[in-house]
C-alpha positions as CSV (number, residue, x, y, z in Angstrom):
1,X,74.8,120.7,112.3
2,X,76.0,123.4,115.2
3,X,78.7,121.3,116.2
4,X,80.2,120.6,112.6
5,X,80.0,124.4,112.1
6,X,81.9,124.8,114.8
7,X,84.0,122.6,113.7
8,X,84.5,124.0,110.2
9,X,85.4,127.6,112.3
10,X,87.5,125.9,114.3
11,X,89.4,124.1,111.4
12,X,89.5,127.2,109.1
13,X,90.9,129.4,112.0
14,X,93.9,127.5,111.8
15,X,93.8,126.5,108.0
16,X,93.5,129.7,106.0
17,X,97.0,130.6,107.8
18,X,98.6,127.7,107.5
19,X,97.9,127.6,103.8
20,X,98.9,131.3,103.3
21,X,101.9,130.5,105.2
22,X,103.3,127.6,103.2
23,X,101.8,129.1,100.0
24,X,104.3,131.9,100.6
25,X,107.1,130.1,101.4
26,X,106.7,127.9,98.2
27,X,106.1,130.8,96.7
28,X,110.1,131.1,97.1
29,X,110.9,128.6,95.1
30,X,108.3,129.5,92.3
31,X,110.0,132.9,92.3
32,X,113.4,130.8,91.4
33,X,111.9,129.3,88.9
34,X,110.2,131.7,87.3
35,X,113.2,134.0,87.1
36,X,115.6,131.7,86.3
37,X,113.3,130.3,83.2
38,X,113.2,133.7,81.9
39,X,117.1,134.2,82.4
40,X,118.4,131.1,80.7
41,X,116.8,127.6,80.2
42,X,120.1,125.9,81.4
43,X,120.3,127.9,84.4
44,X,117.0,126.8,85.1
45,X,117.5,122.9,83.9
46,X,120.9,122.8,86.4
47,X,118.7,124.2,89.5
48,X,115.8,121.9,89.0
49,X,118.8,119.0,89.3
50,X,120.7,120.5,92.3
51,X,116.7,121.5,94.2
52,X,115.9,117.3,92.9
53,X,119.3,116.9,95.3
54,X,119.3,118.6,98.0
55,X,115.3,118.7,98.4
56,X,115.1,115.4,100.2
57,X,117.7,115.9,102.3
58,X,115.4,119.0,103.3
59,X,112.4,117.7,103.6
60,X,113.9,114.8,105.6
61,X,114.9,117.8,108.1
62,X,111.5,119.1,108.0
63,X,109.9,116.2,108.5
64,X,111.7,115.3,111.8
65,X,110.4,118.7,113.6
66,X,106.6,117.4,113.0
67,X,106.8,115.4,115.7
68,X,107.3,118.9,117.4
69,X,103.2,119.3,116.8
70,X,101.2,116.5,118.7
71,X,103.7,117.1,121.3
72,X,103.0,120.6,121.7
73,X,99.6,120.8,121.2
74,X,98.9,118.3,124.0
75,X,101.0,120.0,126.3
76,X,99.8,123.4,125.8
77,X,95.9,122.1,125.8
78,X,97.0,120.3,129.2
79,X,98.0,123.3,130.9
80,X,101.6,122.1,131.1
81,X,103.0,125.3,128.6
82,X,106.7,124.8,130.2
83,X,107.4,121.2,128.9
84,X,107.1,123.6,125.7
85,X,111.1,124.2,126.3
86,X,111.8,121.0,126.5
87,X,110.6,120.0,123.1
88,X,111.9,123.2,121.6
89,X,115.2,122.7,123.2
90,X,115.9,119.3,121.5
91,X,114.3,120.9,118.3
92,X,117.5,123.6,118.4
93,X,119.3,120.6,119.1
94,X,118.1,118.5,116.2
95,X,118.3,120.7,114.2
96,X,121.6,122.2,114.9
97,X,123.3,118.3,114.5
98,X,121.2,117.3,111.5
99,X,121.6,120.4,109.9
100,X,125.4,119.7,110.2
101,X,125.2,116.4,108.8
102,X,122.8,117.6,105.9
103,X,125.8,120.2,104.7
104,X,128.5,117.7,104.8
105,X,126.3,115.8,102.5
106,X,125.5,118.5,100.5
107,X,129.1,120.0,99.9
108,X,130.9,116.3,99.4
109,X,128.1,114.3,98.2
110,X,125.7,115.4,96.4
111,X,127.7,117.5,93.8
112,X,129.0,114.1,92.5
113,X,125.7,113.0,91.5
114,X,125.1,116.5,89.5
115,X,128.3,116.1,87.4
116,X,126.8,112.6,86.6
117,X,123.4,113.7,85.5
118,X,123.8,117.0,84.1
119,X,124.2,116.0,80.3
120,X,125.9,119.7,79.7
121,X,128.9,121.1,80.9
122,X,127.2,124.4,81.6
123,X,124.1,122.5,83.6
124,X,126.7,120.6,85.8
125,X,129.2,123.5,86.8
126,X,126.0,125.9,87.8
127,X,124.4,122.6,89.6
128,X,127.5,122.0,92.0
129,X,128.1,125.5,92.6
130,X,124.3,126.6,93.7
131,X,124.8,123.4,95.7
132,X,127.9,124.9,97.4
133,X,126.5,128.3,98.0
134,X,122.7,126.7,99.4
135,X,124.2,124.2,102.4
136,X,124.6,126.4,104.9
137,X,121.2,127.3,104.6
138,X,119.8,124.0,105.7
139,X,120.3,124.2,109.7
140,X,118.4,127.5,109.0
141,X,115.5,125.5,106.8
142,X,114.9,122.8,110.0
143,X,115.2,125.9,112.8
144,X,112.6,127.9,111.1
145,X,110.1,125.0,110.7
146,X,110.4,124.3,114.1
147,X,109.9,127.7,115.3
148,X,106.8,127.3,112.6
149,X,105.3,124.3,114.0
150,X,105.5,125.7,117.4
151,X,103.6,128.5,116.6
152,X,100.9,127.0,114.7
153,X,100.7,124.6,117.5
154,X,99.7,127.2,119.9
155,X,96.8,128.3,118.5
156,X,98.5,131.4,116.4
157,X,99.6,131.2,113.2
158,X,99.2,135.1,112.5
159,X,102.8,136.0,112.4
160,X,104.3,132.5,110.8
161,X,102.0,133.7,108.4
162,X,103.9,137.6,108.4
163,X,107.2,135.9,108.2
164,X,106.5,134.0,105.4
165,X,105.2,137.1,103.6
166,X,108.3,139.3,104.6
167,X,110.4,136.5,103.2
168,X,108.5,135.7,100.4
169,X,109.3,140.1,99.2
170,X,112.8,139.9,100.6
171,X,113.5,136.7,98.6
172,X,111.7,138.8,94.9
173,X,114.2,141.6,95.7
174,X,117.1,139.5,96.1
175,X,116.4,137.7,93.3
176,X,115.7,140.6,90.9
177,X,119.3,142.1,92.3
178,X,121.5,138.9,92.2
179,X,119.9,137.0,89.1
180,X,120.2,139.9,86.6
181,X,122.6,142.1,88.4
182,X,121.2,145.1,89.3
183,X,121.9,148.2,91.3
184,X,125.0,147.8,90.5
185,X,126.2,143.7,91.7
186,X,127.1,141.4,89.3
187,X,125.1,139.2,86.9
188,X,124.9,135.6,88.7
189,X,122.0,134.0,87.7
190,X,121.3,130.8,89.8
191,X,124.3,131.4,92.6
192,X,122.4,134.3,92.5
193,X,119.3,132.3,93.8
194,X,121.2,130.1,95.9
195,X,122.2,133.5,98.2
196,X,118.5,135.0,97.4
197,X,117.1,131.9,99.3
198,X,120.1,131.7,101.9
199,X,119.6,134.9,103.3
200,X,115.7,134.8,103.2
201,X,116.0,131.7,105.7
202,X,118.5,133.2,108.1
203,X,116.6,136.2,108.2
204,X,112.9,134.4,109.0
205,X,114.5,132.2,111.6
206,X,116.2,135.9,112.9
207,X,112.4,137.1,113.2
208,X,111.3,134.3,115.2
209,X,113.5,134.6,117.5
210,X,113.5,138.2,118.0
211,X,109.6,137.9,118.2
212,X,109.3,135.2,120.7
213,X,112.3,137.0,123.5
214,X,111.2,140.6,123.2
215,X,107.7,141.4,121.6
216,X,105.5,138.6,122.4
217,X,103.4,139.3,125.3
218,X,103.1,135.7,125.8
219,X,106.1,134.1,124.7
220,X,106.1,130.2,123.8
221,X,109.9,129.6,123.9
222,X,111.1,131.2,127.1
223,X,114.5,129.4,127.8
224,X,116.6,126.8,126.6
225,X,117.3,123.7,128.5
226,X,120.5,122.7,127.7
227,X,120.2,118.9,128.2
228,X,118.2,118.6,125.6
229,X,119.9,120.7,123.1
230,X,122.2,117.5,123.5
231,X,119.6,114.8,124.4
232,X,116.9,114.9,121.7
233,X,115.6,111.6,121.6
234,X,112.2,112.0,122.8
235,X,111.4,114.6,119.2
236,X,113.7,112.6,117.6
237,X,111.7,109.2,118.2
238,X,108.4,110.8,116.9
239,X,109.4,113.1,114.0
240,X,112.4,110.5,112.2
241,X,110.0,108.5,110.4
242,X,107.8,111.4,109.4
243,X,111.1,112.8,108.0
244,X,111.7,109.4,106.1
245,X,108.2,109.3,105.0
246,X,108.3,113.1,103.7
247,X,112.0,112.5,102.2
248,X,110.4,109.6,100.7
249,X,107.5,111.1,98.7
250,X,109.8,114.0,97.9
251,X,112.8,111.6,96.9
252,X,110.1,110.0,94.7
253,X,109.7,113.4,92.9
254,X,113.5,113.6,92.9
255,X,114.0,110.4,91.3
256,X,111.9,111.3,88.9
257,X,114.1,114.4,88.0
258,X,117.2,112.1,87.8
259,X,116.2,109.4,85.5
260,X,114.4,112.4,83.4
261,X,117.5,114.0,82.9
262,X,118.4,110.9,80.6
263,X,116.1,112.2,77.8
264,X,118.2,116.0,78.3
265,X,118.2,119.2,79.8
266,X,114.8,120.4,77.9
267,X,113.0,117.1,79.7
268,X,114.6,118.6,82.8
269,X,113.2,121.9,82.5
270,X,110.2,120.4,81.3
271,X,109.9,118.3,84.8
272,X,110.9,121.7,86.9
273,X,108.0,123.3,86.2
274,X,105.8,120.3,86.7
275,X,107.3,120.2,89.8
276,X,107.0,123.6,90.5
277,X,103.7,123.6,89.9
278,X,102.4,120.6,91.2
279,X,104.3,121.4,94.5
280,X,102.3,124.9,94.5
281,X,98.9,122.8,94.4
282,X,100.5,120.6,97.2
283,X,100.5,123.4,99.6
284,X,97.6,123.8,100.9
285,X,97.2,119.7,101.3
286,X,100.4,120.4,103.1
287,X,98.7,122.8,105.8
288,X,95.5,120.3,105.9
289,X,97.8,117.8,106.9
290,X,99.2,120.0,109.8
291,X,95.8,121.0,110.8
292,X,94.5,117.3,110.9
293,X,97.8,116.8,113.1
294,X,97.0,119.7,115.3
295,X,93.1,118.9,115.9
296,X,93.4,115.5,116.5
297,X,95.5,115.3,119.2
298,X,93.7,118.4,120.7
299,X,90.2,116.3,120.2
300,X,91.9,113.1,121.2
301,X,92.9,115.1,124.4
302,X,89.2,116.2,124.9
303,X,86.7,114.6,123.2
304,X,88.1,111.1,122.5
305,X,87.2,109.5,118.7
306,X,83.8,111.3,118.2
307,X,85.7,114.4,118.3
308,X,88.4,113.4,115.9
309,X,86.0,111.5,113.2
310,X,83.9,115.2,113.0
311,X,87.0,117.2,112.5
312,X,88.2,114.4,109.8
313,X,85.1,114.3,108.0
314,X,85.0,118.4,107.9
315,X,88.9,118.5,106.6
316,X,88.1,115.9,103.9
317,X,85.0,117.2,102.4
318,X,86.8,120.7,102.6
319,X,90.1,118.9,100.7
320,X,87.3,117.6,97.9
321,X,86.5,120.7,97.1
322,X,90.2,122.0,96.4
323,X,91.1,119.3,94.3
324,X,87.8,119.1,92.0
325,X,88.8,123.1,91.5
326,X,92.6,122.3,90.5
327,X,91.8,119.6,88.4
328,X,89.4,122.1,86.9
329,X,92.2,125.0,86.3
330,X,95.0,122.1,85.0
331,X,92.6,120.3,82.5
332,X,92.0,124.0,81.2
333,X,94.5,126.2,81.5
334,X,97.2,122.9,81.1
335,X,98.9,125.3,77.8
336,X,98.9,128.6,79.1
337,X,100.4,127.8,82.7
338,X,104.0,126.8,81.6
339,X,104.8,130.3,79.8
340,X,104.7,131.5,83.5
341,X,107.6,129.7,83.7
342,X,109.5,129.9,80.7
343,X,109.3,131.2,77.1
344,X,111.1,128.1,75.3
345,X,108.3,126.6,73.2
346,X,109.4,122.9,73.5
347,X,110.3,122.7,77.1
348,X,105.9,124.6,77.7
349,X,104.8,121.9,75.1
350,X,106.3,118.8,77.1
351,X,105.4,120.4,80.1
352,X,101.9,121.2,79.2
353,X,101.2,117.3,78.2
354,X,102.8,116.2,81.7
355,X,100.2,118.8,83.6
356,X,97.4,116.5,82.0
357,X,98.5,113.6,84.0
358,X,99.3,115.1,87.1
359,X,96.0,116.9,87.5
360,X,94.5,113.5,87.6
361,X,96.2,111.9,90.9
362,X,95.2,114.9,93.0
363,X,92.6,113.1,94.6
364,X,94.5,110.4,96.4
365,X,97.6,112.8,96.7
366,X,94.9,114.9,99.0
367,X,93.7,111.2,100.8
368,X,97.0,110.4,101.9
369,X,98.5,114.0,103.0
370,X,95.4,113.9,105.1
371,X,95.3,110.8,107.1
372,X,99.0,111.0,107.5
373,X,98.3,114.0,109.5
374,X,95.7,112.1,111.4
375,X,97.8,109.1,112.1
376,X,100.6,111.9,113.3
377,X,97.9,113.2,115.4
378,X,98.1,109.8,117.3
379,X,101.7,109.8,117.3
380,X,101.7,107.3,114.8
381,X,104.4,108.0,112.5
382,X,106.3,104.4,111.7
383,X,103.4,103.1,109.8
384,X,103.2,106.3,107.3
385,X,106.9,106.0,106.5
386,X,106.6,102.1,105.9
387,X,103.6,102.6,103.8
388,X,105.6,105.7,101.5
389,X,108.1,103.5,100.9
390,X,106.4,100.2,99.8
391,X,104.0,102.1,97.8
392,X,106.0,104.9,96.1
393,X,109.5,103.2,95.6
394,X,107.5,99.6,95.4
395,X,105.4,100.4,92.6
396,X,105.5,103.9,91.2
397,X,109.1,103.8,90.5
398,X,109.3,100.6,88.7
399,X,105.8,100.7,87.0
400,X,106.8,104.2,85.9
401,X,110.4,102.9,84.5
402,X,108.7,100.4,82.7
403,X,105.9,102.4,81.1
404,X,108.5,105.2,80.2
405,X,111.5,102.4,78.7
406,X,110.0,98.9,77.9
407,X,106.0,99.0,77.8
408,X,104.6,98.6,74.2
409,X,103.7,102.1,75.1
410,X,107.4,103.5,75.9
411,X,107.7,105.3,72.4
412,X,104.4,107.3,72.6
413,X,104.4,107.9,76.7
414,X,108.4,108.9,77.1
415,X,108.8,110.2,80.4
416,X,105.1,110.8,81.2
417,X,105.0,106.7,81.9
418,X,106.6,108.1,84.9
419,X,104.0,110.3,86.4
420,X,101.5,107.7,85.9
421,X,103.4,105.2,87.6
422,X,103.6,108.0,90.3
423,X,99.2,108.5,90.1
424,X,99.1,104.5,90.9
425,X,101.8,104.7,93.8
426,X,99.6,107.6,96.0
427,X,96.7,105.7,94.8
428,X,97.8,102.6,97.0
429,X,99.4,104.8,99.5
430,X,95.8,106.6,100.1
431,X,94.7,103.0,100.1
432,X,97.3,101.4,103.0
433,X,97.0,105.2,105.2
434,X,93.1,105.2,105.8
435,X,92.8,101.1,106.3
436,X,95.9,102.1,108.9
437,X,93.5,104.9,110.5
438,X,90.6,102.8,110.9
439,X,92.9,100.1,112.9
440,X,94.2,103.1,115.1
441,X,90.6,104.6,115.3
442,X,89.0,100.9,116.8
443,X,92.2,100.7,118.7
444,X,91.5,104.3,120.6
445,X,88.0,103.5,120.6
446,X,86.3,104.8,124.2
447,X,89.9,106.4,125.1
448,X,90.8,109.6,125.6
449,X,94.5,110.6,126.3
450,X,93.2,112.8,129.3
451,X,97.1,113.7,130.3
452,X,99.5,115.3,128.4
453,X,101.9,112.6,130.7
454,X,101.5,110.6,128.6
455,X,103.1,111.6,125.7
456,X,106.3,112.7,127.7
């Protein structure tokens, strides 16, 4: 009982943070949305599309920087803190040549799929230009979770936690100015956001870096080696497929957003704010899954499997609890919480019958966020991207397709047959994750990864 309390203050040093930290910088997006719904439903229909665009691209950035974590972590717990600039050195570098390779996409490519799906004229011009104005933010969006990562690795996610609330009130005011035009700029609604959430990135990465060179008493990025700004293979081979399998899961969501737009542009705001919320619930399973990350690899570096089954069993009883208390809020409160978002009656009452359904695959959402930070722990990262993508594009997409369109049930369900299709997909993608763990767990079995050598 000693130990697992120590555990549990081990795990919530690091947790309430973390969860703080990506609550805030959700928070962003939650601002968008809440602002643009109160501004014009369109405005906030042709963002939802162009975020449902852009958004995996994003997360397929931040994704490849997790492998920035177990890396870290090991090395900084082995007493090796200088092989630190290695790993951030090709995360500039990553980050600098994906993030070029994410604009092109965004300027050229995607804006062809928003004239496609927007169903009004005034949904697909605001769509293609927010996508124009947000691309040069992306570099920024990778840097900054790098920087992040790095951070939380070390034991001190204190000022990740400042930024993100800096941001979070720089990003309100920019918001309030640009959206309605204020203080005397012009009325621009969501280009208005677009810039609001551009500068709020440039600016956090800007206080990282200042942080790190002249106020940190013990700084964590001292130089940069230059030969692996250009040679990033060894983050690159570690955080690639947890950048597929996080572009997955959010591509799913995107999907989603694209064959919604088929029943219009109310559906679409409808499935913005599910999104918006759901994602805000997702958070702190987010930072659990970072945690698991960062004390697994610590305990595999110490204690061996002991020490990483006491700090699993803590996380997921802790993870119980959250999700018994939002299915709680949802079931009850599934009416009143789209009016935070927007005052158009039919867009809250579509809305407030999706929230139903979502609050019910929380569970095995939690499951799987969990043990994929465990298996990242063990630098296992091919297996959680294979198992995304068999279980959310193998059978969520098509079951929900078929539920929504051709199942005796289509008329009745409409596009809710997709978010149950996406509640059976996590299920079996909880499922596949913790049979994969226990494999990995017998495999480690009397092991203990007693140099950080060996992850180098």
């Amino acid at each position: 009982m000693v130990k697992r309390f120590a555990v549990l203050k081990e795990v919530l040093h690091l947790l309430f943070p973390m969860v703080l930290t990506m609550t805030l910088e959700l928070s962003i997006s939650v601002v968008d949305t809440i602002m643009l719904g109160h501004y014009d439903a369109l405005h906030l229909a042709a963002v939802g599309l162009a975020s449902s665009l852009w958004m995996p691209i994003g997360c397929f950035l931040i994704g490849a920087t997790f492998g920035l974590t177990p890396l870290v972590t090991r090395h900084l717990h082995g007493r090796q803190p200088k092989l630190v600039n290695l790993y951030m050195s090709q995360a500039v570098g990553l980050s600098v040549v994906l993030g070029f390779v994410a604009i092109l996409l965004t300027v050229f490519l995607l804006p062809h799929f928003a004239r496609m799906m927007a169903t009004e004229p005034e949904t697909r011009d605001v769509s293609v230009a927010y996508l124009y104005i947000f691309a040069p933010a992306l570099p920024m969006l990778a840097l900054m979770t790098a920087y992040k990562n790095l951070f939380e690795a070390a034991g001190r996610p204190g000022f990740p936690l400042m930024v993100a609330s800096t941001g979070l009130l720089l990003n309100i005011l920019f918001n309030y100015v640009l959206i309605f035009g204020r203080f005397g700029f012009p009325e621009m609604g969501a280009k208005g956001a677009a810039i609001a959430s551009c500068l709020s990135l440039y600016l956090a990465v800007f206080f990282f870096v200042v942080y790190d060179k002249f106020w940190n008493k013990h700084p964590l990025f001292t130089r940069i080696v230059w030969r692996y700004v250009r040679q990033f293979g060894i983050l690159l081979n570690v955080g690639m497929p947890a950048g597929f399998a996080f572009a997955f899961e959010v591509g799913l969501f995107s999907s989603m957003t694209w064959l919604i737009s088929s029943f219009g542009d109310l559906a679409l705001g409808s499935g913005q704010i599910v999104m918006s919320y759901t994602s805000f619930l997702f958070t702190p399973m987010m930072a659990m899954s970072a945690v698991t990350a960062i004390v697994v690899a610590k305990a595999m570096s110490k204690e061996g499997v002991d020490g990483v089954m006491t700090r699993l069993r803590v996380i997921v009883m802790l993870g119980l609890g959250y999700v018994c208390s939002c299915f709680v809020i949802t079931q009850l409160f599934n009416e009143q919480i789209p009016y935070l978002y927007s005052s158009n009656e039919d867009v809250v009452a579509l809305a407030a019958s999706i929230l139903l359904i979502s609050s019910c695959y929380q569970l095995p959402d939690m499951l799987q966020t969990v043990f994929t930070g465990a298996l990242r722990g063990f630098r296992d990262t091919r297996s959680s991207m294979i198992a995304f993508g068999v279980s959310l594009f193998g059978l969520s997409m098509p079951l929900g397709f078929w539920l929504s369109h051709y199942s005796p049930w289509s008329e009745t369900l409409s596009l809710r047959g997709f978010y149950i299709g996406l509640g059976a997909g996590l299920t079996l993608l909880a499922g596949i994750l913790i049979l994969r763990f226990r494999y990995v767990l017998n495999r480690y079995k009397g092991k203990r990864i007693s140099s950080p050598r060996e992850v180098a």
